[in-house]
C-alpha positions, -999 to +999 in steps of 0.1 A: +310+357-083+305+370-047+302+347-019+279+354+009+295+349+047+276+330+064+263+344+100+266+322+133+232+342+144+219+331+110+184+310+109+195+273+120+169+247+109+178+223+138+194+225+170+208+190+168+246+191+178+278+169+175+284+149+204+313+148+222+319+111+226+316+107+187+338+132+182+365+118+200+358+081+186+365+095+156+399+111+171+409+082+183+403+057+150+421+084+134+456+085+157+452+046+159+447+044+120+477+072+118+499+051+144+494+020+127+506+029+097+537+040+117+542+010+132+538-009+102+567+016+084+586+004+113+579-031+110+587-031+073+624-013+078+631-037+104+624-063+078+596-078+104+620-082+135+612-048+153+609-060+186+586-067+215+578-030+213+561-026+183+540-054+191+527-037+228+519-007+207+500-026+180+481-040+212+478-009+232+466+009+194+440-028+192+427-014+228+421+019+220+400+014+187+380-010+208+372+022+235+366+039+200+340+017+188+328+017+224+323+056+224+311+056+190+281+030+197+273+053+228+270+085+208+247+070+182+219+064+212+216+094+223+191+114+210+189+147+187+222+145+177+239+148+146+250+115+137+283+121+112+313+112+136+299+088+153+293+068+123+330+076+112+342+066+147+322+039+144+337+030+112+371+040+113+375+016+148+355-014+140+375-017+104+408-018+122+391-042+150+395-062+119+424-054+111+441-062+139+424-098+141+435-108+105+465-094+115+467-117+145+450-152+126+478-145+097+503-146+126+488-176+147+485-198+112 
């Protein structure tokens, strides 16, 4: 079975676009999500006593998915956009928003 190329001059049934801010929401839920993991790796070969350091980054890491989410809840009100990563940046940084705060009430209790 042949498959057809598809042409960049081809007919386009909308002229909606990606925005810019959504895409990098979603750029930056994805490095934090990517970082955290790190950290955590980090964390767990340490056998939990890695330091002040790792616990600026996972603060620094909180910050930035909070300018995610921020970014991500700007994109979605503009208008004749195409709404697929801001909704993942919007997503991707409000679920580890909440991870980061169950992270810090398991540490407080």
């Amino acid at each position: 079975m042949i498959k057809k190329k598809r042409k960049k001059d081809g007919l386009h049934l909308t002229d909606k676009k990606h925005p810019k801010q959504g895409i990098a929401s979603t750029i930056l839920g994805l490095l934090s999500l990517v970082l955290f993991l790190v950290l955590c790796i980090l964390s767990g070969q340490a056998g939990g006593n890695a330091g002040i350091w790792i616990g600026i980054w996972g603060v620094v890491l909180a910050v930035i998915n909070i300018w995610g989410f921020v970014l991500g809840m700007i994109s979605l009100k503009l208008e004749n956009i195409r709404q697929l990563f801001p909704s993942l940046g919007v997503i991707i940084n409000g679920l580890m928003v909440l991870m980061y705060l169950v992270i810090y009430i398991i540490g407080t209790a």
